[in-house]
DOKOLKOL-858148 format. One record per residue (C-alpha): residue number from 0; chain; x, y negated, z negated. Coordinates in Angstrom, 1 decimal. Each point is the difference from the previous one (the first is absolute). Layout:
N
<atom num="NUM" chaine="A" c1="X" c2="Y" c3="Z"/>
...
This chain:
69
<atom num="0" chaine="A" c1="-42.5" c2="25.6" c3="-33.6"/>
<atom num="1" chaine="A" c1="0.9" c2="1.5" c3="-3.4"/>
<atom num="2" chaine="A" c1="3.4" c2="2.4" c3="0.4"/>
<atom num="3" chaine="A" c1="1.0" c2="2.4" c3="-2.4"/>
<atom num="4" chaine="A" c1="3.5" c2="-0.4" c3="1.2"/>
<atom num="5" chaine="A" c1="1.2" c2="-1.9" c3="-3.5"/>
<atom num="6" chaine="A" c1="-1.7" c2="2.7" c3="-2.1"/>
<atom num="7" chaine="A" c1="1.8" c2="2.6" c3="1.6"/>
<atom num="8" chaine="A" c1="3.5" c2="-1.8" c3="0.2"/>
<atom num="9" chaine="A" c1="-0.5" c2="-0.6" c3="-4.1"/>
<atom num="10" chaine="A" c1="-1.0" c2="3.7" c3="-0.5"/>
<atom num="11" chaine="A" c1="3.2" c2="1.3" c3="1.8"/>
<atom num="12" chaine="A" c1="2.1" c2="-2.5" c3="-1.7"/>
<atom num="13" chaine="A" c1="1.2" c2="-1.6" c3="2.5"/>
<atom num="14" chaine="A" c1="0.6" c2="-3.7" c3="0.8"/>
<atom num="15" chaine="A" c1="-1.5" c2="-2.2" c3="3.0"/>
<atom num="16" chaine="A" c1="3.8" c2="-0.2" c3="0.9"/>
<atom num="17" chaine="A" c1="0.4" c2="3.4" c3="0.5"/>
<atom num="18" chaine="A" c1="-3.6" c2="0.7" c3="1.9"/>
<atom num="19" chaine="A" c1="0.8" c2="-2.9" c3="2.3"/>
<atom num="20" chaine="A" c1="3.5" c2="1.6" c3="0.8"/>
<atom num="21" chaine="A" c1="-2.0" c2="3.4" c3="1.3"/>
<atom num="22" chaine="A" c1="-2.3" c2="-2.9" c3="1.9"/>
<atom num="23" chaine="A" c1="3.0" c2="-2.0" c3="1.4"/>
<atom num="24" chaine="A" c1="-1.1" c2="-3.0" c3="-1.2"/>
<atom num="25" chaine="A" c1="0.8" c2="-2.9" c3="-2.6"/>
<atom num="26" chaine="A" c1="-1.2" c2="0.6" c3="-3.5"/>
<atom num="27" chaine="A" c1="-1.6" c2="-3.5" c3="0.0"/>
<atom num="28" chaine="A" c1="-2.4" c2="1.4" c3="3.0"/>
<atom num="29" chaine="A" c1="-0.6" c2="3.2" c3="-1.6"/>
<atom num="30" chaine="A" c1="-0.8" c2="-2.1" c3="-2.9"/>
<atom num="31" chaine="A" c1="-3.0" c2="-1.7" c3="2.1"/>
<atom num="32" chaine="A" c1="-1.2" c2="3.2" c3="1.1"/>
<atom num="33" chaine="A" c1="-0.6" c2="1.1" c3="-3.7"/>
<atom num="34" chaine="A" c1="-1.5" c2="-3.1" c3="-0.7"/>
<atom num="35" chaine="A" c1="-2.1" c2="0.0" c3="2.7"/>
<atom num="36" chaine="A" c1="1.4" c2="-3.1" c3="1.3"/>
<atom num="37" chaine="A" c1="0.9" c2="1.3" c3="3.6"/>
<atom num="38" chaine="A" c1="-1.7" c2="2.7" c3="1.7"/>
<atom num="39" chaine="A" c1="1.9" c2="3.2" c3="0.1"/>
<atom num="40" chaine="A" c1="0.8" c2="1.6" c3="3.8"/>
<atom num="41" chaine="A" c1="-1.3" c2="3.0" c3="0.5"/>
<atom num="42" chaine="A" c1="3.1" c2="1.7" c3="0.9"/>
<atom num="43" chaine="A" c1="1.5" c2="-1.3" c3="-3.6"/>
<atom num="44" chaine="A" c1="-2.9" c2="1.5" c3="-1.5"/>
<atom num="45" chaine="A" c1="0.3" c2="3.8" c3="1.6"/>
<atom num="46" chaine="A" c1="3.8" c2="-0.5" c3="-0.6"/>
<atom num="47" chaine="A" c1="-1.7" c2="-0.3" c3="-3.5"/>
<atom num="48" chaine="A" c1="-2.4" c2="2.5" c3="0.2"/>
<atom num="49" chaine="A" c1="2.8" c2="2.8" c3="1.0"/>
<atom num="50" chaine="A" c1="2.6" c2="-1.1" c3="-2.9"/>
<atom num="51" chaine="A" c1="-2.5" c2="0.5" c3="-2.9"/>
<atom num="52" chaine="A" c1="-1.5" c2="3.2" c3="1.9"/>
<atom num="53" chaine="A" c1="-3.5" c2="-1.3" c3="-0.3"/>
<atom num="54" chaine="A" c1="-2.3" c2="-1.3" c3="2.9"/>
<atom num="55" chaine="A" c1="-1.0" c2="-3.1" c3="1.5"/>
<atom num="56" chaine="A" c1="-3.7" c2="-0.2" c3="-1.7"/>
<atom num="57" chaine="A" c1="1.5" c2="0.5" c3="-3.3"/>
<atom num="58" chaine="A" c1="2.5" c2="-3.5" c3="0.8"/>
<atom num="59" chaine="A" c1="-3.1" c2="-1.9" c3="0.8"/>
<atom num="60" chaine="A" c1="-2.3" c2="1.4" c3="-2.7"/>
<atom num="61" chaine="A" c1="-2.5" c2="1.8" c3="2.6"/>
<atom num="62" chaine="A" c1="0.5" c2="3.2" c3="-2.0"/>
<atom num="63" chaine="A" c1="1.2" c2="0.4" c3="-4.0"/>
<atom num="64" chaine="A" c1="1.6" c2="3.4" c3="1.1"/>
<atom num="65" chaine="A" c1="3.9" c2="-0.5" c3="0.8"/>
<atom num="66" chaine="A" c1="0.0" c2="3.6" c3="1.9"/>
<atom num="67" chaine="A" c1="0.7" c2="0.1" c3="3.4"/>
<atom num="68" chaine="A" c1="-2.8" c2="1.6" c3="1.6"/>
């Protein structure tokens, strides 16, 4: 599943230390998720979802519209 989750990170300027610190997790892991290497839980992706202020579909590429509806 394509993620939009490193796109984001890069246009906040922020590093995948610092997101995986809001996810409680190792940067190495966090790595994976970007990479699509391990599947990201769903409750890692809403924590994801609320800290950019953007919705669920828009993570997973269902919708191009970051708004939350």
């Amino acid at each position: 599943m394509k993620l939009r989750i490193k796109d984001l990170r890069e246009d906040n300027d922020l590093t995948q230390k610092e997101i995986a610190k809001v996810l409680m997790c190792d940067q190495s892991l966090y790595s994976k998720y970007e990479r699509g290497e391990r599947e990201i839980p769903l409750s890692l992706l809403i924590k994801l979802a609320d800290y950019y202020g953007t919705s669920l579909d828009y993570l997973t590429c269902r919708t191009d519209n970051p708004n939350i509806k």
